[in-house]
N, C-alpha and C positions, 0 to 999 in steps of 0.2 A: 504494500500500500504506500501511496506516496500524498503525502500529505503539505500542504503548502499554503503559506499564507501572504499574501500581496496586500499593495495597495496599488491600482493601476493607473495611469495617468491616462492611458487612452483608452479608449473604446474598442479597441482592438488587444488582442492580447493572445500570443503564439504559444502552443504547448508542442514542447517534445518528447514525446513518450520512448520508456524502456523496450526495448526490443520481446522482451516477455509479455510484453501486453499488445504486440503486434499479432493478429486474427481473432483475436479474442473479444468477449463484449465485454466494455468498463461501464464503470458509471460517473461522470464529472458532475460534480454538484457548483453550484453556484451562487450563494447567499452571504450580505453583506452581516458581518459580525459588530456588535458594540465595541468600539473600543472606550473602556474602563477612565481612559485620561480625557475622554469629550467633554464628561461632565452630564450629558445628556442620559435619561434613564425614564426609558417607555414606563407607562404607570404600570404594565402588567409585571414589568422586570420589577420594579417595587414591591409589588406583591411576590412576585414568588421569592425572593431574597428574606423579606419577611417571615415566609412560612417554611422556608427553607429549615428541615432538621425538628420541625414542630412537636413531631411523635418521638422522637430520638430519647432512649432513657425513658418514655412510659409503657406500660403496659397496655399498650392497646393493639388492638389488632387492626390495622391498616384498610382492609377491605370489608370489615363487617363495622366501621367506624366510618368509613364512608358512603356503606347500605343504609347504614340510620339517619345520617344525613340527606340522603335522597328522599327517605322513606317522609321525613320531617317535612321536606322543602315539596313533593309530591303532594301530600296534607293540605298545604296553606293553599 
């Protein structure tokens, strides 16, 4: 796997791939990432930093913790 992180200046952008990945089917992803030093932070990235580790050290059970939340918010 070859993993790589840019910042691109153009709109154009050449890749040359490993000779082992020639006939083969890859997958090239393409999604712009936060960077940490913008300052900038989507409200959802808020939230999840937030609840990030929430359950971590209690005893709850993850999936039947979050059926009773459903079950709750299905109710109202």
């Amino acid at each position: 796997m070859i993993r790589e992180i840019i910042t691109p200046e153009e709109e154009s952008y050449q890749i040359r791939l490993p000779k082992e990945y020639l006939h083969r089917k890859i997958e090239v992803l393409i999604f712009p990432i936060q960077d940490p030093k913008d300052g900038k932070n989507d409200s959802k990235d808020i939230v999840l930093q937030k609840a990030d580790g929430i359950l971590k050290g209690k005893k709850i059970d993850p999936l039947s913790w979050q059926r009773k939340l459903r079950d709750e918010y299905e109710r109202l």
